[in-house]
N, C-alpha and C positions, 0 to 999 in steps of 0.2 A: 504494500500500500504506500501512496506517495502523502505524507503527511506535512502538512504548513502549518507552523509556530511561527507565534507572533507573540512579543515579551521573552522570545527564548533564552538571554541572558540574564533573568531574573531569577530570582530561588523558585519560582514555582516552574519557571519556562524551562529552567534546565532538567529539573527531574523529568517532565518530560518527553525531553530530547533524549537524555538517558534511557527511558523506558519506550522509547521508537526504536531508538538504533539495535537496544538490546534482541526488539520483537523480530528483527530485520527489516524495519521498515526503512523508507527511504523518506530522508526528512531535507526540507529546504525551508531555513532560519532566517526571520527579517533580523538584522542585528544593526545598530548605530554604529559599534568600535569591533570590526571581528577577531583585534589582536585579544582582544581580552575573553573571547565565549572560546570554553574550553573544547568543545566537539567540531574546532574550524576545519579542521580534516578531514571531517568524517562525513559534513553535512555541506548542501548546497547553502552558500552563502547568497542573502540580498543585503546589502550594505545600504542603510539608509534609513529613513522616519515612516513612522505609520500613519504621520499626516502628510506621508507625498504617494498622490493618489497612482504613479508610473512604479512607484517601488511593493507597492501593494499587490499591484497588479502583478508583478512577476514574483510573488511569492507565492500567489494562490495557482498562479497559474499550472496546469498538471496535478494537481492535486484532487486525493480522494477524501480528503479530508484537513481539517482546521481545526487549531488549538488557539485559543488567545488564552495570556497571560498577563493581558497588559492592565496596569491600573494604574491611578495617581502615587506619588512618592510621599507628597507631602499632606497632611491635613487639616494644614493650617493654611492655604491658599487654593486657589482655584488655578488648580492647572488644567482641565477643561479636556486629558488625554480622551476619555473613552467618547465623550459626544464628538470629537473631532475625529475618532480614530475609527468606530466601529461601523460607522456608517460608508465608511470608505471600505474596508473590509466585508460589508454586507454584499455592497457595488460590484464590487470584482470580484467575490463567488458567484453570482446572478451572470454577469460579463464571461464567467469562465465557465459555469456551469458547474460549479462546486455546490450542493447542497448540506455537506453535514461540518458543524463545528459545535464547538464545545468551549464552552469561556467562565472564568474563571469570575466568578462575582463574590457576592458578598452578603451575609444574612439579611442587613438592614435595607436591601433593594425592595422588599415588600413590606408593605403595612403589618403583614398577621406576621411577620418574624418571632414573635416575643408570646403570642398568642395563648402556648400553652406555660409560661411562666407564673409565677405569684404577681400580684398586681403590682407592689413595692417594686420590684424588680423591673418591672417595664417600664414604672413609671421613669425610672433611673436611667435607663437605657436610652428611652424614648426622650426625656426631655430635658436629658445631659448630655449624655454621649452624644448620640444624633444629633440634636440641636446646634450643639456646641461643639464637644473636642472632634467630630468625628464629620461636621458637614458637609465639607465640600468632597470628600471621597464617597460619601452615602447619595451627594447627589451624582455625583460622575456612575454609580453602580442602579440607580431606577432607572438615568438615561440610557445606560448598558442595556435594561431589563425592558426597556420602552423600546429601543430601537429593533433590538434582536424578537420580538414579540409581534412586531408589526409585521415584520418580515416574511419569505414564502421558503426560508430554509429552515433545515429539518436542525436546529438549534438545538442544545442543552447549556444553562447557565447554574451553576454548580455553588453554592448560597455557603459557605464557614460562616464561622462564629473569629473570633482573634485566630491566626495561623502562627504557629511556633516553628521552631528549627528543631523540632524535636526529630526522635529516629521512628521511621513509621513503625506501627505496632501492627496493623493490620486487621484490627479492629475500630471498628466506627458504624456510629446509627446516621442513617438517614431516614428524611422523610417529606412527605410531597408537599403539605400543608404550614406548617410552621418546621421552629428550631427544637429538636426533640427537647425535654425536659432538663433540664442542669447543662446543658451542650455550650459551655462557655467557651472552648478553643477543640484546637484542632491541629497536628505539625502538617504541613505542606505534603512532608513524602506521603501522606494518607489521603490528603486530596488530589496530588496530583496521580496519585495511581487509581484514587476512584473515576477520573475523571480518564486515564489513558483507558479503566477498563470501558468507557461510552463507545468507543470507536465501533463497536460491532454491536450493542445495545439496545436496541429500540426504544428501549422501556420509558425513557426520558424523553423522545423526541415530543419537542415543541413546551418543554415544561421548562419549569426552577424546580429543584430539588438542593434542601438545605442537607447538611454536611456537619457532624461534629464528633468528639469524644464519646 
């Protein structure tokens, strides 16, 4: 299978460039700096920004499938990555004729995230976190949830809670509706291999499914 990563120099984007090449897949990396992604050998590089709509395009290009990994850095300003970015990536699979990706979001992209939690606790989430420390990455990941939703490709956006460096354990709840019960984090290696096992999945096509401990 020819696989397109997008963020694949990130902690999430690499595990699953790891977990392509492993499958034998054949993977082609949009990357900014390609001296610094460690798989530059091994994988088709596109050297360039996910908001320049010629570098996008020859990422997707041949591919049977899409990873995004892309998110904001920071969350204390509006860097504006995914509404600039994902809509350009939606473009150029419809353009290319790529239908299936899988993208990396975030619990607070939905209202009912918090749904099955004690009321204290949302209330905290909802009208701290959110509001405050966590705004402008919470609205970069509804935009994600909005744009990818509108869309006519066969999509999954995969919701964590906090993501750690932890080591995956290979255990973890998901669930369709909200964030399971106490599911306060999650390490990457556990989402990005929930999210390498979508590739051949149906089960999620065209949902959000949350993600945790």
């Amino acid at each position: 299978m020819n696989i397109a990563i997008f963020g694949a120099n990130g902690g999430t984007g690499r595990l699953l460039t790891s977990h392509s090449l492993d499958a034998g897949h054949t993977v082609t990396a949009l990357v900014r700096n390609p001296a610094a992604f460690p798989f530059r050998d091994r994988v088709r590089i596109v050297q360039g920004s996910a908001f320049d709509p010629a570098a996008v395009a020859s990422t997707v290009q041949g591919a049977d499938a899409v990873f995004s990994a892309l998110g904001a850095h920071s969350p204390f300003r509006n860097e504006n990555v995914l509404p600039r970015a994902v809509p350009l990536i939606v473009l150029a699979m419809q353009q290319a004729g790529v239908r299936r990706i899988i993208a990396l979001g975030s619990a607070g992209a939905l209202p009912g995230a918090l749904d099955k939690e004690p009321v204290w606790r949302r209330w905290i989430v909802q009208k701290i976190v959110y509001r405050y420390l966590l705004k402008w990455p919470i609205h970069e990941q509804i935009e994600q949830y909005r744009i990818l939703s509108s869309s006519p490709l066969d999509w999954t956006m995969v919701l964590p809670p906090v993501l750690t460096n932890g080591a995956e354990r290979g255990r973890y709840r998901i669930d369709g509706e909200a964030l399971p019960p106490g599911g306060n984090s999650i390490s990457r290696a556990d989402v990005a291999r929930f999210m390498f096992r979508q590739l051949d999945d149906p089960k999620w096509h065209r949902r959000a499914v949350y993600i945790s401990n």
